[in-house]
C-alpha positions in Angstrom: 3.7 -18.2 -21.7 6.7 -15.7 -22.9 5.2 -11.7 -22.5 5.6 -10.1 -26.2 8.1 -7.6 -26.3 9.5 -4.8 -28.3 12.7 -2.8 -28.2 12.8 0.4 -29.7 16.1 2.1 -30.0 16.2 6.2 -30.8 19.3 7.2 -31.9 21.0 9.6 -34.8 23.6 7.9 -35.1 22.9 4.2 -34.7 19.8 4.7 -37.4 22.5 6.8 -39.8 24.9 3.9 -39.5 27.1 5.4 -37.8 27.3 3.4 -34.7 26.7 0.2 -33.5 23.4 -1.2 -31.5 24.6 -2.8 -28.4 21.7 -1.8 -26.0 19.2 -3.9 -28.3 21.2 -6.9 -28.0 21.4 -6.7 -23.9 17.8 -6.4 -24.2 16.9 -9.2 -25.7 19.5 -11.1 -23.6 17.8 -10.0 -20.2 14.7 -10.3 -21.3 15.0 -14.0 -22.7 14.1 -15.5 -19.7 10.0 -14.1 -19.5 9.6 -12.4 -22.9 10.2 -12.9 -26.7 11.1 -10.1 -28.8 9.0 -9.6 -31.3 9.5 -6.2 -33.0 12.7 -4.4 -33.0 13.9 -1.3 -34.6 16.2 1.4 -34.7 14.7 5.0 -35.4 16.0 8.6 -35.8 15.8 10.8 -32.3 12.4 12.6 -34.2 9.7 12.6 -32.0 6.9 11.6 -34.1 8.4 8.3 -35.4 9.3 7.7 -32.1 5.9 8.3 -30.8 4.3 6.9 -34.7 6.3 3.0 -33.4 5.0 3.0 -29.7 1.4 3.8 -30.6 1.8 1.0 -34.1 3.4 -1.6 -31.7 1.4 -0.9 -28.3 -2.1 -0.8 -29.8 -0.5 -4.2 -31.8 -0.9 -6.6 -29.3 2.7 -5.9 -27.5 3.1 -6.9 -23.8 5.6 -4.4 -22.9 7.8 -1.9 -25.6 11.3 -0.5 -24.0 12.9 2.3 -25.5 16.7 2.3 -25.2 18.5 5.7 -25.6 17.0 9.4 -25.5 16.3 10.1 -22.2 19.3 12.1 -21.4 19.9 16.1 -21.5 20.9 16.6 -25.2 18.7 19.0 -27.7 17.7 15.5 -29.6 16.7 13.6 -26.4 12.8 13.5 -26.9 11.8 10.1 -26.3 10.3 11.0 -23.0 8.0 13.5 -24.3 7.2 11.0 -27.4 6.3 8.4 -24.7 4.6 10.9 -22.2 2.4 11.8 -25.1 0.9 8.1 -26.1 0.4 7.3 -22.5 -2.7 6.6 -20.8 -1.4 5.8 -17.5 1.7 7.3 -16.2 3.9 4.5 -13.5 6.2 7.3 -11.4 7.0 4.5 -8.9 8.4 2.3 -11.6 10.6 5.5 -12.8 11.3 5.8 -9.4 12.8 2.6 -8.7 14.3 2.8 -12.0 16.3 5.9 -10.9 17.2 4.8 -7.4 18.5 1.7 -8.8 20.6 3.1 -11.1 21.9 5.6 -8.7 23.4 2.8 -6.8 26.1 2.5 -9.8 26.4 5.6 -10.9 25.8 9.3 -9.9 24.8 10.3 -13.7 21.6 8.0 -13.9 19.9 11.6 -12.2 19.9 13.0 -15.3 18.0 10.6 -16.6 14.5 12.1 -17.6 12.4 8.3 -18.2 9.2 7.8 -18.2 6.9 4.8 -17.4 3.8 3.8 -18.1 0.4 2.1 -19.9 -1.3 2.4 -23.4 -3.9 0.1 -23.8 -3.0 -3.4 -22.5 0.8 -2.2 -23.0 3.5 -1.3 -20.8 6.1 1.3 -22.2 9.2 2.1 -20.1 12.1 4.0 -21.0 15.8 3.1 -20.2 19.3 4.3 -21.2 20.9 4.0 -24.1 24.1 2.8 -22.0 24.1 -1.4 -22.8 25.3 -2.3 -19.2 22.7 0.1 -18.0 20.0 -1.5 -20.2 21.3 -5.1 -19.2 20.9 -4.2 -15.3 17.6 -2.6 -15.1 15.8 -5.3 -17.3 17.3 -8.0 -14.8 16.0 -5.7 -11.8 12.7 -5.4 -14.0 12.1 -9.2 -14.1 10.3 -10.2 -11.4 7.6 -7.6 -11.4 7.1 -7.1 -15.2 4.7 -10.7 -15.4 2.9 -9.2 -12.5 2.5 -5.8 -13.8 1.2 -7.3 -17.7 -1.4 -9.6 -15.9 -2.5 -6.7 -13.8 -2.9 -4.3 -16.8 -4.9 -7.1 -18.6 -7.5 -7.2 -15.6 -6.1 -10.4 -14.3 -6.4 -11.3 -10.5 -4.7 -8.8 -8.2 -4.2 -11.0 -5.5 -0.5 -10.0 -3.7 1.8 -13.0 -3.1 4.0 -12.4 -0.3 7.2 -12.8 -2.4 9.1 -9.2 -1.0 12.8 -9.9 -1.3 13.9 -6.7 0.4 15.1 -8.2 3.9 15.7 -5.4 7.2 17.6 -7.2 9.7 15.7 -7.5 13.0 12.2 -6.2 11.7 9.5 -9.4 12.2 6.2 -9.5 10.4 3.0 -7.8 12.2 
């Protein structure tokens, strides 16, 4: 069974018309393989809509909601206090990885000031705006997301040994 998804897009511009969503459609793309969208909108960079839509969407039955755009520097980049402020759980590790990924490609994902975690049975995580950006960290997401919904809706927490990070010459204990 497909998670339930929803892609939440803060941006000025892109709500006033002025500009094109392309991080939405990535989205949806990379996440066609283990979810189905089922909400999607595009809302002004206001805090309180932003934080009005997670709260609507997460206590709606959502799987997982991921905001694409406002997690940068500028004076209207507030999504990550909207989403700190409907959490219930925060996930710094997910962030974490998040940011060390991205750092692989490019030196400017450390400004990024995302934020990760649960409300209710729903995971929120925030990404870029960037579409290539959005594209690449879903696809890294992929594997663990399924494992991270069942765990956040008290399913077994048994650990299957499927690590795919491989050190050359290191054996198991």
């Amino acid at each position: 069974m497909k998670l339930r998804a929803g892609l939440l897009v803060p941006s000025d511009r892109i709500s006033a018309g002025l500009r094109e969503d392309r991080s939405g459609k990535e989205a949806a793309a990379a996440l066609e393989p283990i979810a189905r969208v089922e909400k999607f909108e595009v809302v002004p960079d206001d805090q309180g809509e932003i934080r009005s839509r997670l709260i609507e969407w997460a206590d709606g039955g959502l799987d997982v909601i991921f905001t694409l755009g406002g997690t940068g520097l500028g004076p209207r980049d507030v999504t990550p206090e909207a989403t700190r402020s409907v959490l219930e759980r925060e996930l710094p590790a997910l962030t974490t990885a998040l940011l060390v990924h991205g750092l692989a490609g490019t030196c400017r994902a450390m400004l990024s000031r995302a934020v990760a975690g649960v409300r209710g049975q729903c995971l929120i995580v925030n990404l870029p705006g960037n579409p290539s950006a959005v594209r690449e960290l879903i696809e890294y997401l992929l594997e663990v997301l399924p494992h991270a919904i069942e765990m956040i809706h008290g399913g077994d927490h048994q650990h299957e040994e499927t690590h795919t990070h491989k050190n050359a010459g290191e054996t198991p204990a």
